[in-house]
N, CA and C atoms of all chains as a GROMACS GRO file, in nm:
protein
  576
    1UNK      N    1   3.762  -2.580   2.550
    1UNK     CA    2   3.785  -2.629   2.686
    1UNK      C    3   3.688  -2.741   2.719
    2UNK      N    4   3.764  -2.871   2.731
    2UNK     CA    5   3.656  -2.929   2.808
    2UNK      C    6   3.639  -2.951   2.948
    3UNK      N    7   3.681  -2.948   3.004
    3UNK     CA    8   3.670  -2.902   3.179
    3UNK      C    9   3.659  -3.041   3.253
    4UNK      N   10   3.642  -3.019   3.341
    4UNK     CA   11   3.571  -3.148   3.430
    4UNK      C   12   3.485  -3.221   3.379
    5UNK      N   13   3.487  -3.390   3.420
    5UNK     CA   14   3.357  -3.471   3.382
    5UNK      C   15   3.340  -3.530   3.463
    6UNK      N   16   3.333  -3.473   3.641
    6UNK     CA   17   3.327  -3.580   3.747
    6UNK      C   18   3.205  -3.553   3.765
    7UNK      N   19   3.126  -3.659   3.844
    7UNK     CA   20   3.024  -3.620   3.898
    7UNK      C   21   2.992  -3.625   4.048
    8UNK      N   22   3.104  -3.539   4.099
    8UNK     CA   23   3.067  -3.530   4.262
    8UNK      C   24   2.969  -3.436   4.239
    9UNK      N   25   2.921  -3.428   4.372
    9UNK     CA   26   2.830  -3.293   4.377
    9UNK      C   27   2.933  -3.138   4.417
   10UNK      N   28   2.896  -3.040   4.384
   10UNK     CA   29   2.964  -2.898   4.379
   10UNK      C   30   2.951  -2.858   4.500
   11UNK      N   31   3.067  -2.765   4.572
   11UNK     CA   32   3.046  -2.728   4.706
   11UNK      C   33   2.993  -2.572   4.642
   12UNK      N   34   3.065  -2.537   4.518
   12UNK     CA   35   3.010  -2.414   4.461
   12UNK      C   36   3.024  -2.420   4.332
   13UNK      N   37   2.943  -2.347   4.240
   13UNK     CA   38   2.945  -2.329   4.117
   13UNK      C   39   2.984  -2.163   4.080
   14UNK      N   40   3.043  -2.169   3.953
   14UNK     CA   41   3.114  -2.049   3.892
   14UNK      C   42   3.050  -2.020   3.794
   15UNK      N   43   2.917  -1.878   3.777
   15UNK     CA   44   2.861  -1.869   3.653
   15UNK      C   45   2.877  -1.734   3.555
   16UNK      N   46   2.875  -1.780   3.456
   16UNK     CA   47   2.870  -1.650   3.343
   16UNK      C   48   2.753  -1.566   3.329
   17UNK      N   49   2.756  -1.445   3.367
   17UNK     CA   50   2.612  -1.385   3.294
   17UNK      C   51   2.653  -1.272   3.214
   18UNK      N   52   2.529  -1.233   3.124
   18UNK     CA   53   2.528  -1.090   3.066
   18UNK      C   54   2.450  -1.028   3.158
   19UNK      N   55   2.464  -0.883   3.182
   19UNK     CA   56   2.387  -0.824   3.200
   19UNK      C   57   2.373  -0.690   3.174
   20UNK      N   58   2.257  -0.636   3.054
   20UNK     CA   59   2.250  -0.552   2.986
   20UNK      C   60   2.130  -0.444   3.019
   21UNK      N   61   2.095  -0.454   3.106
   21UNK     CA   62   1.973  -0.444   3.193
   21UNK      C   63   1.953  -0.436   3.365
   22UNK      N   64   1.851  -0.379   3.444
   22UNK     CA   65   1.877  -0.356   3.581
   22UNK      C   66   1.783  -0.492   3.555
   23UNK      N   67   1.679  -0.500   3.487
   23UNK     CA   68   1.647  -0.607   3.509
   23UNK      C   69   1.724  -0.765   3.558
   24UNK      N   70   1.813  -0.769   3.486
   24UNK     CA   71   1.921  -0.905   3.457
   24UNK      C   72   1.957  -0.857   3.595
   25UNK      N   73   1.983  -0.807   3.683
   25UNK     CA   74   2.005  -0.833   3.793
   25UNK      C   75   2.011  -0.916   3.893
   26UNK      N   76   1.815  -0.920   3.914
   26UNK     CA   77   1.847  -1.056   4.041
   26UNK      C   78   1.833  -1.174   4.013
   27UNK      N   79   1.840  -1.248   3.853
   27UNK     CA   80   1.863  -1.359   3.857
   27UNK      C   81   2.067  -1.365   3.940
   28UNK      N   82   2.140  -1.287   3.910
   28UNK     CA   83   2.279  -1.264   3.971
   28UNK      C   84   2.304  -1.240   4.115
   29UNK      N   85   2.195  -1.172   4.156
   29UNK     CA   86   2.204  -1.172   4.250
   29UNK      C   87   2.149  -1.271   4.333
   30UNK      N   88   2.046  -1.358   4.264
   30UNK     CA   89   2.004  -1.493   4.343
   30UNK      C   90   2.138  -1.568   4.365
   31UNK      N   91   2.194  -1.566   4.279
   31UNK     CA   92   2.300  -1.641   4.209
   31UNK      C   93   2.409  -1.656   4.352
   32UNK      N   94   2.456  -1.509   4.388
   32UNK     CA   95   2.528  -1.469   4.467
   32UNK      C   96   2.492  -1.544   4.623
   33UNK      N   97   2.347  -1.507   4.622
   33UNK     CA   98   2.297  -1.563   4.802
   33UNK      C   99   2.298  -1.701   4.769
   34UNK      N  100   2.307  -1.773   4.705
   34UNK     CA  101   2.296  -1.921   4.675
   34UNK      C  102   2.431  -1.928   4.699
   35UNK      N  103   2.518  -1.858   4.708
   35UNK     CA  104   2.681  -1.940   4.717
   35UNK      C  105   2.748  -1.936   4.649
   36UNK      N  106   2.731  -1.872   4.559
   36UNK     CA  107   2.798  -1.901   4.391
   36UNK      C  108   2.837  -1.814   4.384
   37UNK      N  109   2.940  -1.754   4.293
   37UNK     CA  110   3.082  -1.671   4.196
   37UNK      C  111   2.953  -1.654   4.090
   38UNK      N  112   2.982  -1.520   4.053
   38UNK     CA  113   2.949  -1.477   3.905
   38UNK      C  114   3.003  -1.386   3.848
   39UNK      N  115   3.051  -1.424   3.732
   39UNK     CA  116   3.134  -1.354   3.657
   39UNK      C  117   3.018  -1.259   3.576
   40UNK      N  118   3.019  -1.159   3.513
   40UNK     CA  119   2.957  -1.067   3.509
   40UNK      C  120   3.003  -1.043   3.390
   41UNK      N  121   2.956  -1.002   3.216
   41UNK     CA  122   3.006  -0.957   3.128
   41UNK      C  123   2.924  -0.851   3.137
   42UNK      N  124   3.011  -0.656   3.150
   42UNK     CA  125   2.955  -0.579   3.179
   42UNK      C  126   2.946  -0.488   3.004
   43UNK      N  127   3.020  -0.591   2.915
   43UNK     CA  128   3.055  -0.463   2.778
   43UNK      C  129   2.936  -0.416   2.733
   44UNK      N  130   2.829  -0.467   2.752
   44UNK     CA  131   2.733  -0.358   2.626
   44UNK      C  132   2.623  -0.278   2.734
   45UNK      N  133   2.656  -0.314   2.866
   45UNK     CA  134   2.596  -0.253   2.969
   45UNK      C  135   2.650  -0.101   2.981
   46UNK      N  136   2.777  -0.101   2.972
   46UNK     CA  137   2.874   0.012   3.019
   46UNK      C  138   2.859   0.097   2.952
   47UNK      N  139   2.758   0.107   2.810
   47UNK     CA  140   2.749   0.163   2.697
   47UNK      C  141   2.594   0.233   2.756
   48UNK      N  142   2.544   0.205   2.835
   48UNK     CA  143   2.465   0.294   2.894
   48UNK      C  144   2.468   0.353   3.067
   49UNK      N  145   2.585   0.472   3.016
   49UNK     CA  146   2.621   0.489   3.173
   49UNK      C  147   2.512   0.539   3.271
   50UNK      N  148   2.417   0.517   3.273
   50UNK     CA  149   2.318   0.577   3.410
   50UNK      C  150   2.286   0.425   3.490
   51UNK      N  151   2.247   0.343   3.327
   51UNK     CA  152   2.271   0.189   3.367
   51UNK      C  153   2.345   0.129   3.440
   52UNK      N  154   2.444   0.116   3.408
   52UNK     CA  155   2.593   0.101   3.440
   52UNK      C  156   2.566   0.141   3.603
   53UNK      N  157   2.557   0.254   3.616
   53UNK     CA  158   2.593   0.271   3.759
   53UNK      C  159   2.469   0.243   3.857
   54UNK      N  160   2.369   0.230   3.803
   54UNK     CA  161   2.217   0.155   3.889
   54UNK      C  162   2.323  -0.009   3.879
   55UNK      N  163   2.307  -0.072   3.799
   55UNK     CA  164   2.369  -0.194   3.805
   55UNK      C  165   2.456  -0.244   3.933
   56UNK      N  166   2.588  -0.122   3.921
   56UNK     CA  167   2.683  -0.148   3.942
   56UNK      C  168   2.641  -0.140   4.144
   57UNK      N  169   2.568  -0.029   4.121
   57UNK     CA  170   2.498  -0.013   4.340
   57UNK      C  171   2.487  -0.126   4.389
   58UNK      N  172   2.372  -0.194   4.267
   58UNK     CA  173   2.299  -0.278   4.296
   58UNK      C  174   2.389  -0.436   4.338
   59UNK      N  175   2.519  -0.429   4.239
   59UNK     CA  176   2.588  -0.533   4.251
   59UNK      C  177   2.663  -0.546   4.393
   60UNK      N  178   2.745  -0.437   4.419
   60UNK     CA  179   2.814  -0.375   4.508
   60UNK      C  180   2.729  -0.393   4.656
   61UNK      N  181   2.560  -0.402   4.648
   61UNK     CA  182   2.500  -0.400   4.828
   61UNK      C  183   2.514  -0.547   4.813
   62UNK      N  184   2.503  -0.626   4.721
   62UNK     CA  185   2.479  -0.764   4.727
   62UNK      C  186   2.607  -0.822   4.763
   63UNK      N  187   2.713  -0.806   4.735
   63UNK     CA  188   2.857  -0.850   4.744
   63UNK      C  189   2.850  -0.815   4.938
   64UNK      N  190   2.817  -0.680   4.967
   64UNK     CA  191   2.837  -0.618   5.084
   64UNK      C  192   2.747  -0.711   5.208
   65UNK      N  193   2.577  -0.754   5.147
   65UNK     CA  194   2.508  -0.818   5.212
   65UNK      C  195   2.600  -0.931   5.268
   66UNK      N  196   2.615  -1.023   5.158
   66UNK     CA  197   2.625  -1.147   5.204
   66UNK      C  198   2.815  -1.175   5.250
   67UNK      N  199   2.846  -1.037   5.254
   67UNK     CA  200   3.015  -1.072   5.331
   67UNK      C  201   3.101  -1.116   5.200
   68UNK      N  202   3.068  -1.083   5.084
   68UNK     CA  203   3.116  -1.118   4.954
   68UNK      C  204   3.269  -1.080   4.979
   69UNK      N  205   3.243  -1.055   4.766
   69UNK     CA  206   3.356  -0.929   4.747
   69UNK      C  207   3.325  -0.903   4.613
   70UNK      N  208   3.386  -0.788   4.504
   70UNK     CA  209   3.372  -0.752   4.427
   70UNK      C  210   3.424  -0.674   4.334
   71UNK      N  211   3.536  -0.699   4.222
   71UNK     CA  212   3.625  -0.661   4.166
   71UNK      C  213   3.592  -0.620   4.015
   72UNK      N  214   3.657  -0.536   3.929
   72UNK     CA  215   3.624  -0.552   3.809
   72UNK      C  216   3.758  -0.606   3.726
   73UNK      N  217   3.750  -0.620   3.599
   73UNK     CA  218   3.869  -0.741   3.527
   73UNK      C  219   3.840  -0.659   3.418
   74UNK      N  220   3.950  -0.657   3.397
   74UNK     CA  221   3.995  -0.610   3.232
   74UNK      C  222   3.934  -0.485   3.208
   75UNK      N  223   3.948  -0.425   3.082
   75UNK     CA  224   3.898  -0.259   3.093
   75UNK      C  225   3.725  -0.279   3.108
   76UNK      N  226   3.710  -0.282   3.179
   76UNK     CA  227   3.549  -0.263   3.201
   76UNK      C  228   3.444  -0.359   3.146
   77UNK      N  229   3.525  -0.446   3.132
   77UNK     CA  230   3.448  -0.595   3.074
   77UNK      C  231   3.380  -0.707   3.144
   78UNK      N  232   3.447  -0.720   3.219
   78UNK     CA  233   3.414  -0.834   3.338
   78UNK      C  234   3.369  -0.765   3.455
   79UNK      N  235   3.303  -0.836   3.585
   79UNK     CA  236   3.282  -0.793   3.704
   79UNK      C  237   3.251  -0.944   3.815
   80UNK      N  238   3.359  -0.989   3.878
   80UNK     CA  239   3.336  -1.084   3.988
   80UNK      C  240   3.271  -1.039   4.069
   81UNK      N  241   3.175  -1.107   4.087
   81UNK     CA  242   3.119  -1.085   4.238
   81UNK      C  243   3.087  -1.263   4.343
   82UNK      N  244   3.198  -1.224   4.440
   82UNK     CA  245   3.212  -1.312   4.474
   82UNK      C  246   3.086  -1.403   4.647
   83UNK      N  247   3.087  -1.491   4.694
   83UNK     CA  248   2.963  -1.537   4.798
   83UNK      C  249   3.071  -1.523   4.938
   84UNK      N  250   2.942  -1.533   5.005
   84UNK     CA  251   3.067  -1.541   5.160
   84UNK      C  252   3.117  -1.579   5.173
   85UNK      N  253   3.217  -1.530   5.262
   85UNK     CA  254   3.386  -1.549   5.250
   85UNK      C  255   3.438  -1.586   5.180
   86UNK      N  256   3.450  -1.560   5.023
   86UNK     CA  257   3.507  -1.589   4.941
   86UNK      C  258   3.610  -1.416   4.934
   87UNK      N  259   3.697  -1.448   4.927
   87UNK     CA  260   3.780  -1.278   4.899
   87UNK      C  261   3.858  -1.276   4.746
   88UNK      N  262   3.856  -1.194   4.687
   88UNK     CA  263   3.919  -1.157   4.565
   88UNK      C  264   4.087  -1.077   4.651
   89UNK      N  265   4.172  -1.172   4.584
   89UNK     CA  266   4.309  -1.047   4.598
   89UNK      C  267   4.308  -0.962   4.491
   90UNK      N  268   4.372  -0.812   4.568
   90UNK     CA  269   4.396  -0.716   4.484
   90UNK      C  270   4.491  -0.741   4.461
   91UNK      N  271   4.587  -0.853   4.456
   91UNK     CA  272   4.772  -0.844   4.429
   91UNK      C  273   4.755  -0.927   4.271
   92UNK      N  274   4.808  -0.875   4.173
   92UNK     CA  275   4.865  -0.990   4.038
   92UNK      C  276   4.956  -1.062   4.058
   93UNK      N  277   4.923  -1.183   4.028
   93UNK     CA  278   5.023  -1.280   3.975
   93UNK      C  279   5.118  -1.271   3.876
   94UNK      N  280   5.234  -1.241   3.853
   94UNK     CA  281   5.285  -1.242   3.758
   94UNK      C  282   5.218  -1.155   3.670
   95UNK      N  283   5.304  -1.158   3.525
   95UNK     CA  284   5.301  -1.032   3.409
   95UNK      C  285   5.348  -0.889   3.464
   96UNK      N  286   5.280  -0.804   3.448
   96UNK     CA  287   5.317  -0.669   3.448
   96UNK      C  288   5.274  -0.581   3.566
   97UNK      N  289   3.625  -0.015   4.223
   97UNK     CA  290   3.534  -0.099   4.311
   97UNK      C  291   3.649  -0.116   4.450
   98UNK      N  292   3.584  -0.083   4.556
   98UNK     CA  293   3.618  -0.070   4.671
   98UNK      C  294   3.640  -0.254   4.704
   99UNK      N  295   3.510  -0.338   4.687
   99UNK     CA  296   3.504  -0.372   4.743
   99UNK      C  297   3.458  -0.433   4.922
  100UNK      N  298   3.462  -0.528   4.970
  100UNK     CA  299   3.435  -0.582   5.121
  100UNK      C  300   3.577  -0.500   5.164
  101UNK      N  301   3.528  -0.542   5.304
  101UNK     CA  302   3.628  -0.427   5.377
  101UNK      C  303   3.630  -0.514   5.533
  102UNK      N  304   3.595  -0.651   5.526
  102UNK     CA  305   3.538  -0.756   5.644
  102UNK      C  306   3.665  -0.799   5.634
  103UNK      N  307   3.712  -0.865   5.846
  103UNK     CA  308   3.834  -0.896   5.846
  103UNK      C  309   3.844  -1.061   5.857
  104UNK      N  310   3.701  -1.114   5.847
  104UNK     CA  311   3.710  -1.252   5.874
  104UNK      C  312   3.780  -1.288   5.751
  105UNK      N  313   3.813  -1.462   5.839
  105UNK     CA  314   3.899  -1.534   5.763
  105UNK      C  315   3.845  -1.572   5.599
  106UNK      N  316   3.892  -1.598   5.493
  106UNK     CA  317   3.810  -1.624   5.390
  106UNK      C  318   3.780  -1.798   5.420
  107UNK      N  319   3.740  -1.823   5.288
  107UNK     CA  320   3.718  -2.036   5.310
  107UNK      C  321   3.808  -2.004   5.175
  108UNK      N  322   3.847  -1.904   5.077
  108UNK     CA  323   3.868  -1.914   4.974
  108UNK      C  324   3.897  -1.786   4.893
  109UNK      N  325   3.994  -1.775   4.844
  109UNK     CA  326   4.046  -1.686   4.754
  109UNK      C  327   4.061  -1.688   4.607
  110UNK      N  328   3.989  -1.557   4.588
  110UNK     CA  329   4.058  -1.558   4.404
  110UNK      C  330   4.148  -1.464   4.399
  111UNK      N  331   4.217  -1.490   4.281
  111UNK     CA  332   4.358  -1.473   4.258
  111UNK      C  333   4.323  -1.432   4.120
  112UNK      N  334   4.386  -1.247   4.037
  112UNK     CA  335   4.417  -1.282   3.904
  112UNK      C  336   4.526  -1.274   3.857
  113UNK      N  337   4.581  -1.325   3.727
  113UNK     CA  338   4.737  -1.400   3.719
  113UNK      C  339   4.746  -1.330   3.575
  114UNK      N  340   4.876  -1.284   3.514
  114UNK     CA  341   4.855  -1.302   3.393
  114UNK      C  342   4.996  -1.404   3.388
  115UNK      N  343   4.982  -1.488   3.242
  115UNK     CA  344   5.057  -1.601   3.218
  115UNK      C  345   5.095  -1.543   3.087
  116UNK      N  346   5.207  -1.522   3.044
  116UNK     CA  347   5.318  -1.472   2.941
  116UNK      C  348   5.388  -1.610   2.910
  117UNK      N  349   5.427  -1.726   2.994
  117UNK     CA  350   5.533  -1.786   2.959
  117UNK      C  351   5.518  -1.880   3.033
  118UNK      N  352   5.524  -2.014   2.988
  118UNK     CA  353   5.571  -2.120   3.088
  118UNK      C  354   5.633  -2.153   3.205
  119UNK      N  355   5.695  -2.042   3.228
  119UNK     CA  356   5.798  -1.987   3.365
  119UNK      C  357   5.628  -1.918   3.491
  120UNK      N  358   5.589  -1.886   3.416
  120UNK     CA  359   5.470  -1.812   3.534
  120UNK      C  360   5.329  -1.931   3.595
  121UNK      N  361   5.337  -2.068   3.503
  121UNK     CA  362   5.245  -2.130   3.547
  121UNK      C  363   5.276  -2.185   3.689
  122UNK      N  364   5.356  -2.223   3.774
  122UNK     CA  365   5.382  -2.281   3.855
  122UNK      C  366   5.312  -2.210   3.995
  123UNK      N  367   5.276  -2.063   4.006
  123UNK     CA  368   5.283  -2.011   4.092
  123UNK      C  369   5.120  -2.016   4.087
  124UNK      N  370   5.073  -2.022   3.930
  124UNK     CA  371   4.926  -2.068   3.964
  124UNK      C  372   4.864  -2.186   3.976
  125UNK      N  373   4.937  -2.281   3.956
  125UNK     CA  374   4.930  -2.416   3.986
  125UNK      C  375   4.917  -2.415   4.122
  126UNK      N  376   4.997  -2.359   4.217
  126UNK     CA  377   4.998  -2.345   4.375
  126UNK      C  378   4.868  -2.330   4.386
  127UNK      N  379   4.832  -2.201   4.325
  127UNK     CA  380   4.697  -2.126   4.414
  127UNK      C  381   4.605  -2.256   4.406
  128UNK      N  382   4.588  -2.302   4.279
  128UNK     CA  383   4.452  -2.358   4.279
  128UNK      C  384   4.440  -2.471   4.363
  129UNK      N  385   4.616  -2.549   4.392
  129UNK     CA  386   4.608  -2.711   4.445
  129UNK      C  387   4.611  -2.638   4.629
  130UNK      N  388   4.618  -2.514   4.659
  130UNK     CA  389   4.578  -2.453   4.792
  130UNK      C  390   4.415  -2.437   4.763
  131UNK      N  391   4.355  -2.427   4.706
  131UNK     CA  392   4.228  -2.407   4.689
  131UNK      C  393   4.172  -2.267   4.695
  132UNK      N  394   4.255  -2.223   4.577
  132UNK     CA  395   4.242  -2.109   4.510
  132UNK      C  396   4.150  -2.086   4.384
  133UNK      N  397   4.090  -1.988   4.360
  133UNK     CA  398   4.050  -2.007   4.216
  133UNK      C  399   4.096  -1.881   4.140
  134UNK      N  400   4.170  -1.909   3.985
  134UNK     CA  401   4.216  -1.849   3.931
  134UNK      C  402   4.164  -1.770   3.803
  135UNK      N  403   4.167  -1.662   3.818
  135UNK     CA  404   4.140  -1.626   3.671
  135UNK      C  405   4.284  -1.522   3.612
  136UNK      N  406   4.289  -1.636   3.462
  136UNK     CA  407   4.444  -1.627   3.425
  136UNK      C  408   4.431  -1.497   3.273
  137UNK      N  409   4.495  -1.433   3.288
  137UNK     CA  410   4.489  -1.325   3.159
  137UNK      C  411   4.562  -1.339   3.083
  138UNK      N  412   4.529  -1.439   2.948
  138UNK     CA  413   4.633  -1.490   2.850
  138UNK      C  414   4.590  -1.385   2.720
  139UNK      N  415   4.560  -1.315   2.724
  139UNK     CA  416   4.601  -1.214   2.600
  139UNK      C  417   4.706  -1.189   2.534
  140UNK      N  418   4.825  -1.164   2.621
  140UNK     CA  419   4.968  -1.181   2.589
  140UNK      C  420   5.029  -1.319   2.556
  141UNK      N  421   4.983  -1.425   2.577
  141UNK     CA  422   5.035  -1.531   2.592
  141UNK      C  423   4.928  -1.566   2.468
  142UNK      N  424   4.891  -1.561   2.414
  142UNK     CA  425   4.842  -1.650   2.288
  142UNK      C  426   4.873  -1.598   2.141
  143UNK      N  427   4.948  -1.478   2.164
  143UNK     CA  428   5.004  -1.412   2.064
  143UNK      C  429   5.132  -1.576   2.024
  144UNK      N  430   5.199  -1.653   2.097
  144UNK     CA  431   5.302  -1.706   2.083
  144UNK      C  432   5.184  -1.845   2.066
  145UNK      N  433   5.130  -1.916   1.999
  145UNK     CA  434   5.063  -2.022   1.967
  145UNK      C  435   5.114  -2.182   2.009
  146UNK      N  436   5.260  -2.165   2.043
  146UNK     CA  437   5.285  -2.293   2.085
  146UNK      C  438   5.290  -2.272   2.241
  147UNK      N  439   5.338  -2.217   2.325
  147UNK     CA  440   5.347  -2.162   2.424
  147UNK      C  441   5.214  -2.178   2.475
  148UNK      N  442   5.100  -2.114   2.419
  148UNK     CA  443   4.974  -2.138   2.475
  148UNK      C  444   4.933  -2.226   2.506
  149UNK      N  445   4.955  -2.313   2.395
  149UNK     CA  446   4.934  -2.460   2.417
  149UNK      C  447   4.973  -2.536   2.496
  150UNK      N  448   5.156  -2.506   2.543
  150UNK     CA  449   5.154  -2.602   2.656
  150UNK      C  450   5.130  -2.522   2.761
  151UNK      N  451   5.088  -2.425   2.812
  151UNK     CA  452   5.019  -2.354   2.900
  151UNK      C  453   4.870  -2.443   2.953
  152UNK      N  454   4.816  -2.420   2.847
  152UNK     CA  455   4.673  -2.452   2.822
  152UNK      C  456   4.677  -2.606   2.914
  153UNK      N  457   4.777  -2.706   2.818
  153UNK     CA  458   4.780  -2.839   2.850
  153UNK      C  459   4.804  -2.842   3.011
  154UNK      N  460   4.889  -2.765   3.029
  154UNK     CA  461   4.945  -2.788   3.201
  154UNK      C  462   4.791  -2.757   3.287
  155UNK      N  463   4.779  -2.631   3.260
  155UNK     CA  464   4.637  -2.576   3.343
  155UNK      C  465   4.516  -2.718   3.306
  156UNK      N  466   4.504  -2.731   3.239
  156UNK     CA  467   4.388  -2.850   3.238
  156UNK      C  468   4.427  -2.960   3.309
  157UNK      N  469   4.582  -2.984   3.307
  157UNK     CA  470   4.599  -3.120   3.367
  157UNK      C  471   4.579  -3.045   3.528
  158UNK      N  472   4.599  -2.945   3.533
  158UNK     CA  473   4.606  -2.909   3.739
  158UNK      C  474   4.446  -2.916   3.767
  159UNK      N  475   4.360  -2.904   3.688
  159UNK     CA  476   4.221  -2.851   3.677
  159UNK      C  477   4.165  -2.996   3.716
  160UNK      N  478   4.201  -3.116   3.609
  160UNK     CA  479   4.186  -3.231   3.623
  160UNK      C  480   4.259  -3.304   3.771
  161UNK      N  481   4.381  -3.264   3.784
  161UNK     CA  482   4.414  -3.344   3.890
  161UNK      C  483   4.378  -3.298   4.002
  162UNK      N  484   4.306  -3.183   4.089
  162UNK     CA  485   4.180  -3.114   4.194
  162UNK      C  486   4.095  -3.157   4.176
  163UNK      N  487   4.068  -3.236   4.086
  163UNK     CA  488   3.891  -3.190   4.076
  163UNK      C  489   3.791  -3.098   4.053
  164UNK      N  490   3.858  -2.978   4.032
  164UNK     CA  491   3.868  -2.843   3.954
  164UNK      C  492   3.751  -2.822   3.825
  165UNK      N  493   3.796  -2.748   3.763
  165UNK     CA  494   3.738  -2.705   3.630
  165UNK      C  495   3.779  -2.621   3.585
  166UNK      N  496   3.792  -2.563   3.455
  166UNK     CA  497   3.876  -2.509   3.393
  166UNK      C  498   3.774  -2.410   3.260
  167UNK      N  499   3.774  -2.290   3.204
  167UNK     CA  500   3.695  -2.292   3.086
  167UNK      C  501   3.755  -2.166   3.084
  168UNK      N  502   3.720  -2.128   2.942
  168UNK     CA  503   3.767  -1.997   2.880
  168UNK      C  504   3.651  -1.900   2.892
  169UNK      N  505   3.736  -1.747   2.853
  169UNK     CA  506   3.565  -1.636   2.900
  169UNK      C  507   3.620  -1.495   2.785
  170UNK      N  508   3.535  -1.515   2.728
  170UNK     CA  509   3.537  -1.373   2.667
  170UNK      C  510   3.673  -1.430   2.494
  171UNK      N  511   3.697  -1.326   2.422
  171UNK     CA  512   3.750  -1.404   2.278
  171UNK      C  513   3.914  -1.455   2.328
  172UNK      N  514   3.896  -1.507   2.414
  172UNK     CA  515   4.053  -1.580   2.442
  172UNK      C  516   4.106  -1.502   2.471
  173UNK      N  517   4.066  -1.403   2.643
  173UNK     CA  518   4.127  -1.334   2.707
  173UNK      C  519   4.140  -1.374   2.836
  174UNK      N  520   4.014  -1.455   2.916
  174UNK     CA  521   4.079  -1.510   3.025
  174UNK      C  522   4.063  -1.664   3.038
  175UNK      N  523   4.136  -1.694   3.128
  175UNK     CA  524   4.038  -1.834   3.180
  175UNK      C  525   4.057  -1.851   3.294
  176UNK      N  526   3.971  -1.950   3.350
  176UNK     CA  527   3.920  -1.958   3.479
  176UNK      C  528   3.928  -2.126   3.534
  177UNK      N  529   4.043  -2.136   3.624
  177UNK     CA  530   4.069  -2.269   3.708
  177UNK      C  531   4.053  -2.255   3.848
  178UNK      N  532   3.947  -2.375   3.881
  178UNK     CA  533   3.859  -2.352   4.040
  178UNK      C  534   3.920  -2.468   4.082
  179UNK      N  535   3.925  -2.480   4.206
  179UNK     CA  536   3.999  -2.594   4.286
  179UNK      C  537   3.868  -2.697   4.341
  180UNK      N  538   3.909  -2.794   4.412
  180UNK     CA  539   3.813  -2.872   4.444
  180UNK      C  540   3.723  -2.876   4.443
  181UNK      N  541   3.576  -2.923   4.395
  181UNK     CA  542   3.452  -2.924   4.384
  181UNK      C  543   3.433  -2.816   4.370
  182UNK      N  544   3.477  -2.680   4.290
  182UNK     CA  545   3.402  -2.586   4.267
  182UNK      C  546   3.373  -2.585   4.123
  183UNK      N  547   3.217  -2.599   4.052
  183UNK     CA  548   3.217  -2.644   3.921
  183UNK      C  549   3.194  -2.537   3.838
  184UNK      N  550   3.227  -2.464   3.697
  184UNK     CA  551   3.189  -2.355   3.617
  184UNK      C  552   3.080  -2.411   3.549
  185UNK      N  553   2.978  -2.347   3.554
  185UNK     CA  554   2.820  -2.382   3.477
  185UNK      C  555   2.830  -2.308   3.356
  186UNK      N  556   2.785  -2.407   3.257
  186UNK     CA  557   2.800  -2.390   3.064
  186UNK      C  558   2.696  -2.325   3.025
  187UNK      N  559   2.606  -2.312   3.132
  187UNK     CA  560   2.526  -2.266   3.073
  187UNK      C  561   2.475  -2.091   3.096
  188UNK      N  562   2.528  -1.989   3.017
  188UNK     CA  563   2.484  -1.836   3.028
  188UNK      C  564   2.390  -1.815   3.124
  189UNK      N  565   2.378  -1.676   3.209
  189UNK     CA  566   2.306  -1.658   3.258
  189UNK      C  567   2.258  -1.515   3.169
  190UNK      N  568   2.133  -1.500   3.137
  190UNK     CA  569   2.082  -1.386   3.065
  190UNK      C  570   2.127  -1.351   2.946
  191UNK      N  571   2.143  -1.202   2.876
  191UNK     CA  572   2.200  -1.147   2.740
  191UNK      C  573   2.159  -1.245   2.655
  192UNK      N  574   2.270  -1.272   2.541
  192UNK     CA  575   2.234  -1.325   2.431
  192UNK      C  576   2.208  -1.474   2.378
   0.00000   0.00000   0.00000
């Protein structure tokens, strides 16, 4: 993919993280109060469920703080967490 | 994930789509040129290799003609098209 090559400035940015760790947290959650979408790869996190669910609180007050939102994608792989007023639909597009 | 549960208006919606067929891009083409951002679930759709492709080609050209951005996530299961000035950052946050 090569994506965009403009150089306006961003009203928001869309970022990837791992996070395998409670640590890896609030760089994501900075992420979040700054305005920004983060996509969340949760697979090798989920593999330690006590983790997993400290993580997952932790993701969930931050979405709640800032008037977010917060969905998970695919079997337990992904996790959007979206900035204010940004809303995730629960409806699919097309497929199944 | 529950999710926000707030009734204000959004500035912006995500949308997830899955794309099987050339027949299903049109409806995500909408979202994004409304200023939507999409994340598209081509798992099914890359099983057929030409198909993907002009999938692929269309979504980049809608990505390009917003001002958008466009990039793939995870082994060629989703991708992700943002509408106007919203930019996807290349660069990982945390893990590996």
């Amino acid at each position: 993919f090569e994506g965009a090559t403009h150089d306006e400035p961003a009203s928001m940015y869309v970022k990837v993280a791992q996070i395998t760790d409670i640590k890896d947290t609030p760089r994501v959650k900075d992420e979040v109060y700054n305005g920004n979408l983060v996509v969340v790869d949760i697979t090798r996190l989920k593999l330690d469920k006590i983790m997993y669910e400290r993580v997952l609180k932790d993701l969930r007050e931050v979405a709640n703080d800032v008037n977010g939102d917060i969905i998970g994608l695919g079997e337990q792989q992904y996790v959007i967490i979206t900035p204010m007023s940004v809303r995730i639909s629960r409806e699919k597009i097309g497929g199944l």
